[in-house]
C-alpha positions in Angstrom: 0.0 0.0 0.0 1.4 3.4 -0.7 2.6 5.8 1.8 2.6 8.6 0.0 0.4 10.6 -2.9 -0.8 13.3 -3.8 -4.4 14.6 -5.6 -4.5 16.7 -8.2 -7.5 19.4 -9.2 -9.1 20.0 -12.3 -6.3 21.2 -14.9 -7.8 24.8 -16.0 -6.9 27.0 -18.9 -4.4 26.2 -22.2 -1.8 26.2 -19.3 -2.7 23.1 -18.0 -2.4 24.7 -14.4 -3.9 23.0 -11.1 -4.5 22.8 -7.7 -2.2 20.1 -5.5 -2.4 18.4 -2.0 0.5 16.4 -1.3 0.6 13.9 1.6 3.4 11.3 3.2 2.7 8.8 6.3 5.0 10.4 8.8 5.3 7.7 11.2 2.8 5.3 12.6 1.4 4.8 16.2 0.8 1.0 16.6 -0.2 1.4 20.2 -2.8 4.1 18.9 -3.3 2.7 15.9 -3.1 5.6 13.9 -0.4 7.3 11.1 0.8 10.8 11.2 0.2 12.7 8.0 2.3 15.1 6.8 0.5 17.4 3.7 1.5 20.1 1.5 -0.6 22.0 -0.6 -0.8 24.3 -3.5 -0.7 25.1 -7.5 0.9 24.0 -10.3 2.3 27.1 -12.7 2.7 26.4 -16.0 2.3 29.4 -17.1 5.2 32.2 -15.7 2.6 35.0 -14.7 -0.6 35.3 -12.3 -2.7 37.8 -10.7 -3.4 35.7 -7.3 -4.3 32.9 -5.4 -7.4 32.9 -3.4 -11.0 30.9 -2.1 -9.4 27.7 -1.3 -9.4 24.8 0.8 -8.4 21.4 1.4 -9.6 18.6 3.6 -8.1 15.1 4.6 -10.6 12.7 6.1 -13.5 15.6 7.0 -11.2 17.6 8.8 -10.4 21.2 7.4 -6.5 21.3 7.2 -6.7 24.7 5.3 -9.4 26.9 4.5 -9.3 30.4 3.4 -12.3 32.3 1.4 -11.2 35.9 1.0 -12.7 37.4 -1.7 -9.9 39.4 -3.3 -6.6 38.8 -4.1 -4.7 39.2 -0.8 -4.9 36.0 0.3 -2.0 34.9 -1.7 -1.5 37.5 -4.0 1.8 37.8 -6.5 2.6 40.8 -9.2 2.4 39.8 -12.5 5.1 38.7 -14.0 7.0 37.1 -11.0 8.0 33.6 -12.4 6.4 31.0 -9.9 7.0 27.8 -11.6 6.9 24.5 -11.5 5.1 25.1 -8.3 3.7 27.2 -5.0 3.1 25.8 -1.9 0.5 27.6 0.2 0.4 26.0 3.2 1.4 22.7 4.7 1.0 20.9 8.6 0.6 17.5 10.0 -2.3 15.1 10.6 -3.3 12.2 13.0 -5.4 9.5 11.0 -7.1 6.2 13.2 -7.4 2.9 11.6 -10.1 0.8 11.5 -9.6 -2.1 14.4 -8.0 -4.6 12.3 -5.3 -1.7 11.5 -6.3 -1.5 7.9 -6.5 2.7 7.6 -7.5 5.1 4.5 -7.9 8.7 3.8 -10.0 11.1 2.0 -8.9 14.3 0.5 -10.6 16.8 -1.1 -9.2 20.2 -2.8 -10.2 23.4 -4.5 -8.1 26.4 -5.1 -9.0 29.9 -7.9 -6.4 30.6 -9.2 -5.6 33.5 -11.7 -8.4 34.8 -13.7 -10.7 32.9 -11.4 -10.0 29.6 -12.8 -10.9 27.3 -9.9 -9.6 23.7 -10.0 -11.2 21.3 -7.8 -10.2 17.6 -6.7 -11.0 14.6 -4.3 -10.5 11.5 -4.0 -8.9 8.7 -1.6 -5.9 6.5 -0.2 -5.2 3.3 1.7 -2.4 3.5 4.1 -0.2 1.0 5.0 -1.8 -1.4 7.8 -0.5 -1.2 11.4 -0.1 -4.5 12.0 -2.5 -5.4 15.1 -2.1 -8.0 18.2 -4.1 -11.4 17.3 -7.0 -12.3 19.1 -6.9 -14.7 21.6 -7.2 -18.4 19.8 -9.9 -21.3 20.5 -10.1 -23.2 24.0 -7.6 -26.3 23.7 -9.6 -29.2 22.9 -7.6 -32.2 25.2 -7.3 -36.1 22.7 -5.2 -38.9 23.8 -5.3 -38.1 27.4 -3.2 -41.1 29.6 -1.7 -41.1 33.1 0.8 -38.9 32.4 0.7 -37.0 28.6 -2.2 -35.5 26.9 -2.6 -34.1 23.4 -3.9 -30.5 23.0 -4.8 -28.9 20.3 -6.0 -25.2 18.9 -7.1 -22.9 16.7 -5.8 -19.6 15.5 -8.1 -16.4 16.0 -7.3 -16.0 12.3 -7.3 -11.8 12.4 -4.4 -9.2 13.4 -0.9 -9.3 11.6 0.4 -13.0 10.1 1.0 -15.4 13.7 4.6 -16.2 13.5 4.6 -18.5 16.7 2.3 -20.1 19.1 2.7 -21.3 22.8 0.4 -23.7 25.5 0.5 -23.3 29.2 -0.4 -25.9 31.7 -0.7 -26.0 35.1 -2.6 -27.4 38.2 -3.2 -23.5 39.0 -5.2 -20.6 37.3 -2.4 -18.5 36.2 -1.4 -19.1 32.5 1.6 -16.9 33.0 3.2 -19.3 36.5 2.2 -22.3 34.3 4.6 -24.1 32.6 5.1 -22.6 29.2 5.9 -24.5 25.6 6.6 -23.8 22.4 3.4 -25.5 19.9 2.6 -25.8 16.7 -1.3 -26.1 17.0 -1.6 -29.5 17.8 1.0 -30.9 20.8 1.6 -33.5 23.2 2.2 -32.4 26.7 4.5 -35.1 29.1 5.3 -35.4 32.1 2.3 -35.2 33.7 1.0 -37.1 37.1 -1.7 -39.4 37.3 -4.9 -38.5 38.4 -4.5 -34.8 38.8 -6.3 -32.2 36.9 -4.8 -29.6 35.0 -5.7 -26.3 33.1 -4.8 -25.8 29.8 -4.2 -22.5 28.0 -3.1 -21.8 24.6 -1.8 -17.9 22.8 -0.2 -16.7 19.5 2.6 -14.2 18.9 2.9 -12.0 15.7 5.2 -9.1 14.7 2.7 -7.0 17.0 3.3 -9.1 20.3 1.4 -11.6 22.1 -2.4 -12.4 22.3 -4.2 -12.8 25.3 -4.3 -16.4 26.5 -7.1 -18.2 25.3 -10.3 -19.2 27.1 -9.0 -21.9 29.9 -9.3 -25.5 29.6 -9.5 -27.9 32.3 -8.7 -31.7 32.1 -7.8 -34.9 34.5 -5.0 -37.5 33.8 -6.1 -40.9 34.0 -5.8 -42.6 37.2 -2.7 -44.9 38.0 -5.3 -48.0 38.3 -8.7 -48.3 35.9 -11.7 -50.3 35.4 -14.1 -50.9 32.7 -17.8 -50.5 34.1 -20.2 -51.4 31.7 -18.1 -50.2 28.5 -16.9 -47.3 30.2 -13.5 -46.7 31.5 -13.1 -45.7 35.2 -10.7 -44.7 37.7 -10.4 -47.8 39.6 -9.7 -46.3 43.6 -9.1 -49.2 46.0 -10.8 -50.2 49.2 -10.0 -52.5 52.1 -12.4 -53.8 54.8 -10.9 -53.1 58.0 -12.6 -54.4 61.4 -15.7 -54.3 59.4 -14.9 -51.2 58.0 -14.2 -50.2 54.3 -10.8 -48.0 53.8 -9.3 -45.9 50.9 -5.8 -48.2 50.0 -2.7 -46.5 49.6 -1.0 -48.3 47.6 2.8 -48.1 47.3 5.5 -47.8 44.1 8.9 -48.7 44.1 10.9 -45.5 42.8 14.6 -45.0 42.3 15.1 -48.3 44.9 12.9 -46.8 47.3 8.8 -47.5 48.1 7.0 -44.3 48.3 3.2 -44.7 49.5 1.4 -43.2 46.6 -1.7 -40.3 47.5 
């Protein structure tokens, strides 16, 4: 998309002479999301004598950057025969546009300027300015496949707006805070390992683009499977022992062997 143009008015007269508004993208505010405009404006000589300049006006995006309507020839008045050419400029400043929220932007301009002999050359028309590139929106909820005792599969979608992602990430924790989670790199769809049996865990997912991060997506919660399961009528189950004690039923705790020594398991 250009950052620069300019519109010309109505070419009056055998001369071929008009009126012109310049304008240049200055800088741009991504954290505003707007560009700064700088604009000149003015006429076109062609031919080496005129009487004056007066009753004009120009306009970027409704707003009046010039306007002047005296009705003689004082408002920018030359004696004949001074040699102006190519061109005059009348006036010139700086502008703040806002984009639109996906950062795309545009401008209007409109012109009109009398020029000698009361030729008056209009003009308007209209830009695109180069696109700010915007933060992404948060992406889908992981969806949580090939859950075990200790790994999972999570997988999401891109919010699909802002500036091109160029990387994504998933947190997971047994918490509620993405950012104290434990943080990995993805590429949509990614198995997470590692994890303990029978504990649940929240699930978040984000995108990164030239812009920065998005917000972390909507929160996900899951459950490993448990170290022991049983199949109850075609449905898998965590399988939680009991023992009768003195006539009394007791949650087991059973025990694993780890690195040589027996740990009773919670």
């Amino acid at each position: 998309m250009p950052s620069s143009g300019e519109l010309q008015g109505t070419h009056i007269s055998d001369f071929g002479e008009y009126s012109w508004l310049d304008w240049q993208v200055a800088t741009q505010d991504v954290a505003g999301n707007r560009s700064l405009i700088n604009w000149q404006f003015g006429w076109q000589f062609v031919h080496y004598s005129c009487r004056g300049l007066r009753n004009g006006e120009a306009w970027i995006s409704g707003n009046a950057v010039y306007y002047n309507h005296n009705s003689g020839d004082n408002v920018h008045a030359f004696n004949s025969g001074h040699d102006h050419r190519p061109r005059l400029q009348v006036a010139s400043g700086s502008i703040w546009i806002g984009h639109n929220s996906d950062g795309s932007g545009s401008i209007s301009l409109s012109v009109t300027l009398t020029g000698f002999s009361g030729f008056v050359s209009p003009g308007s028309g209209s830009a695109s300015l180069p696109t700010i590139p915007r933060i992404s929106s948060a992406p889908s909820a992981p969806v949580i496949s090939d859950l075990t005792q200790v790994s999972l599969t999570a997988t999401f979608t891109d919010a699909g707006d802002g500036a091109p992602v160029d990387s994504r990430q998933l947190s997971y924790s047994t918490g509620t805070d993405p950012n104290a989670g434990t943080i990995i790199s993805s590429d949509g769809s990614d198995s997470i390992t590692g994890l303990s049996p029978a504990t649940t865990y929240n699930v978040w997912a984000r995108t990164h683009n030239v812009a920065g991060y998005s917000a972390w997506s909507a929160m996900t919660v899951t459950r490993t499977i448990a170290g022991a399961t049983i199949t109850v009528g075609g449905v898998v189950k965590e399988a939680i022992p009991y023992v009768k004690v003195s006539g009394v039923w007791k949650l087991a705790r059973p025990w694993v062997k780890s690195l040589g020594e027996w740990k009773q398991t919670t």
